[in-house]
N, C-alpha and C positions, 0 to 999 in steps of 0.2 A: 602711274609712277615711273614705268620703264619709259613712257615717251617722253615727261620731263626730263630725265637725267640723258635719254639720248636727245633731245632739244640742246641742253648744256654741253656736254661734249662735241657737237655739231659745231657751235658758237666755238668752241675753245679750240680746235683739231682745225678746223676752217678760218681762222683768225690771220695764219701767217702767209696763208692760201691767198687771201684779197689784197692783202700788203705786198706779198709778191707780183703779183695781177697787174694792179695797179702802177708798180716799178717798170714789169715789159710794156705794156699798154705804152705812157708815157714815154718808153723810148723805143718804140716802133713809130709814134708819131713826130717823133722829131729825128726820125732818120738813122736810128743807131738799133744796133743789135740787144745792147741791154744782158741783166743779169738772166736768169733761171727765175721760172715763179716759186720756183721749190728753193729759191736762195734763203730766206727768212728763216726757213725751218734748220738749215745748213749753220746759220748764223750763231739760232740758240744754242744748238748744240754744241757748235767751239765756243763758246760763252758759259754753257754748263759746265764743261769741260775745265774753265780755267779757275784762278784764287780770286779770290778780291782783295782789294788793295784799298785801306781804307785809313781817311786822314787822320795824324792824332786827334786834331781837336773836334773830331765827331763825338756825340754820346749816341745812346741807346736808343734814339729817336733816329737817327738816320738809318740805324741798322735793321729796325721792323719795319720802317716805311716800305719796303717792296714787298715785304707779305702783307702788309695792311691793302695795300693797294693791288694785287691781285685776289685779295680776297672779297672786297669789294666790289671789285668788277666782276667777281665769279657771280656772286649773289646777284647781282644786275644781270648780271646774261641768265636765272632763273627765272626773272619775271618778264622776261619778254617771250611772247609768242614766237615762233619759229617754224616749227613741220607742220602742228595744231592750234588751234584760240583754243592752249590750255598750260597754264603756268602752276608753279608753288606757289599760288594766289594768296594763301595765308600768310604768307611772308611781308606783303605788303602790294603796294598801292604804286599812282605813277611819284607818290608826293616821296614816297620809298626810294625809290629810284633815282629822284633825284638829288636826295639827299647823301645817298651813299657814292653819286658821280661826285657831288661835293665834296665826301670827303676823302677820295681818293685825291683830290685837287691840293685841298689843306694839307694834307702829309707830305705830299711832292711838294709843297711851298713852302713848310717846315723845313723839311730833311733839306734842301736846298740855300738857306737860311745859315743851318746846323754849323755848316763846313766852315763859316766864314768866307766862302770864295765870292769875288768881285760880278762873277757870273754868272752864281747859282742864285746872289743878291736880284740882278740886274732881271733875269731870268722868272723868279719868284714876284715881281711886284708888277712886272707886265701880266703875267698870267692871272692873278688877283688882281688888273687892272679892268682885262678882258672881261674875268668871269662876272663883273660885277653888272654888266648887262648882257651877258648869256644867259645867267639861269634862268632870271625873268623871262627869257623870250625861250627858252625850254618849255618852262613851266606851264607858262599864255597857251604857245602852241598844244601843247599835250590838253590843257586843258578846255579849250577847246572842243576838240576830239570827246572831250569827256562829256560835258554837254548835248553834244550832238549823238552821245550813245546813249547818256542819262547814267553813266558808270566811272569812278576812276580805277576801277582794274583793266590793265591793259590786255589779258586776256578776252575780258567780257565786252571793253570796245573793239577787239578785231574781230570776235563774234558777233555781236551785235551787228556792224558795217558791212563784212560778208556773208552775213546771210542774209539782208535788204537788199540786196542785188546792187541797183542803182538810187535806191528809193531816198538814202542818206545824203545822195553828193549833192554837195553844197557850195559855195563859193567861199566858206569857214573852212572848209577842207582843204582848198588848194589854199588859200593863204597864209592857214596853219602849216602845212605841210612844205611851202617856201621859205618861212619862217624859220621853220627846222631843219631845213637844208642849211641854209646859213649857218644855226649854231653850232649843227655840227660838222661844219669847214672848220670853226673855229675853236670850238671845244678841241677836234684832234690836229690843232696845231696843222689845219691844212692849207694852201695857196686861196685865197691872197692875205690869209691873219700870220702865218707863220710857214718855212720852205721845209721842211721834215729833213731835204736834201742837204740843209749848207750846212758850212764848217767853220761859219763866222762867226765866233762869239758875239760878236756886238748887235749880230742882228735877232740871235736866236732868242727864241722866248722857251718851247717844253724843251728842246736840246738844252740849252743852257742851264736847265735844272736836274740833267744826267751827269753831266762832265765829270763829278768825283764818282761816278759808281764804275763797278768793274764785275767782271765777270758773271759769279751766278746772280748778285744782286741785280746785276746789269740786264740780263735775259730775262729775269723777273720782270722787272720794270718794262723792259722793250713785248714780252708779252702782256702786260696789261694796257698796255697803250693799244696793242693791234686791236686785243679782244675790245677794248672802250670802241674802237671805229665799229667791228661788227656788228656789236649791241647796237648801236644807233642806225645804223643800214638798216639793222634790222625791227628797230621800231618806224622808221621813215616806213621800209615794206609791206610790214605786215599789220601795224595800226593804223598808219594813214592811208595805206591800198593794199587791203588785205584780201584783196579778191584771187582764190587759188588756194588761199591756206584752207585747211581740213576744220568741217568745224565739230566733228567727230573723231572717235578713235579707228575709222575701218579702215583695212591696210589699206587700199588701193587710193581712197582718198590723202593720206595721210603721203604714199608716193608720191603723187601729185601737186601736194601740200610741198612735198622739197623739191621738189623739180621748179616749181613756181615762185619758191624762197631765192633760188640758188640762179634763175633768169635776173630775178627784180635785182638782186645782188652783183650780178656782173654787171646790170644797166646802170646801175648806179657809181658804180667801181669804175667805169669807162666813163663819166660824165664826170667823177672827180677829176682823173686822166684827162682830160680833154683840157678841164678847167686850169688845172696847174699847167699844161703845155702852151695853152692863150693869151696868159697873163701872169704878170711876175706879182710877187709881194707886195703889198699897199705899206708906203709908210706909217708908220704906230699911230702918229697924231691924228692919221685919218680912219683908224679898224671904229672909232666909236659912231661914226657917220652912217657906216657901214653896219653896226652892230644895232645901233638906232633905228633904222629903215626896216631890220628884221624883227626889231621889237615892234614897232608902229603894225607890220602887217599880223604877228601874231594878235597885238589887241584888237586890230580891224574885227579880224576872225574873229573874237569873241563877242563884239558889237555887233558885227554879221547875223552872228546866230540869234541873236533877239530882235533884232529891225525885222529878217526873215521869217522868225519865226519856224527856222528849220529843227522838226522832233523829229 
């Protein structure tokens, strides 16, 4: 019990940390000095700090939306693996998970909706544009992974896979595990499906479903977003290469378990970095081309796995 709850605050305390990371990263590579990585943290906090400012013609929907939505992502960053392959497994399953990423999505398309704004409209129907071949290709990829462990708990396949040593790698693995890299570019609104960076409305897709919020709702929202990136880093690390996690509770394993959480995490953190520095934003008309390709190799992956024959 004490290493899942520190697993979740790990997730949660570490959240503003890769968001930060990522910001110096990014502009050490393109030649500038850049914020503090401890800026995010600086951020909520004048955020907590202030009132919210909220439209008349909101109801009561837009006003729980940020606690729906960090509560959901709470409970998602419970069932991922992290220090150990070992979660609130009774909670649910990957189909758990990914239903609760969906409905953090549907409230922020609601509550965006709510206001009446031209932006939060415009905002709201690209991101239900997107998700509508993301989840599929969440789902394929993870399930996948499941197949090839004979499990849909996600603690039980990053036990399963690291304790085979190499005996599981398969060619279902990297192409699931591509697959999911993709989605989640796109799931957190990252380069080239959406700029996290701009200030354009007309381009923004998850910004432009913030624009009426303020203060603490605001910091709400801006930490559920961070925590949705780490949860997914941290299923990319530790279920699809979960080699280094602890498949016990003994201390010195379990060190070693976040030393090797917290590598796969910067690598990954610096290869988004890289990726937003490379290439700008893909016009809309074309993220489904893009989102198709990721879909195509998730189902490869699961067709993989029965041509193979890989148990």
């Amino acid at each position: 019990m004490i290493l899942e709850i520190a697993q979740f605050l790990l997730v949660l305390g570490l959240a503003p940390l890769v968001t930060g990371f990522i910001r110096k990263a990014k502009a050490l590579m393109q030649s500038r000095r850049g914020p503090s990585v401890l800026q995010p943290y600086r951020d909520l906090k004048k955020l907590m700090q202030k009132g919210s400012v909220i439209s008349k013609d909101a109801s009561w929907l837009f006003n729980i939306t940020p606690y729906v939505c960090i509560a959901a992502v709470t409970v998602a960053a419970l069932l991922v693996p992290v220090l150990y392959a070992g979660t609130f497994g009774f909670l649910g399953d990957l189909v758990v998970l990914i239903y609760l990423l969906a409905m953090m999505r549907f409230f922020m398309a609601l509550a965006a909706l709510d206001t009446g704004s031209a932006f939060g409209g415009m905002g709201s129907s690209r991101e239900m544009y997107i998700s509508s071949i993301v989840e599929p290709t969440m789902l394929l990829s993870i399930f996948a992974m499941a197949l090839v462990a004979g499990t849909t708990s996600l603690a039980s396949i990053s036990q399963k896979i690291a304790s085979s040593g190499l005996d599981l790698v398969s060619p279902a693995l990297f192409l699931a595990a591509a697959a999911f890299f993709i989605a989640t570019l796109a799931e957190n609104s990252r380069v080239p499906f959406d700029n996290p960076a701009t200030h354009l409305e007309l381009t923004m897709i998850h910004e432009a479903m913030l624009l009426e919020y303020s203060g603490k709702q605001l910091a709400l929202m801006e930490l559920a977003s961070m925590t949705k990136l780490v949860v997914f880093l941290a299923i990319l690390s530790n279920v699809f290469f979960p080699w280094g996690i602890a498949v016990g509770s003994d201390p010195i394993a379990v060190a070693i378990g976040a030393l090797a959480f917290l590598i796969k995490i910067a690598l990954l953190a610096l290869a988004i970095a890289l990726l937003e520095s490379s290439m700008a934003k893909m016009r809309l008309f074309r993220l489904p081309n893009l989102l198709t390709a990721a879909f195509m190799l998730s189902l490869l992956a699961v067709v993989s796995f029965y041509i193979l024959g890989v148990s």
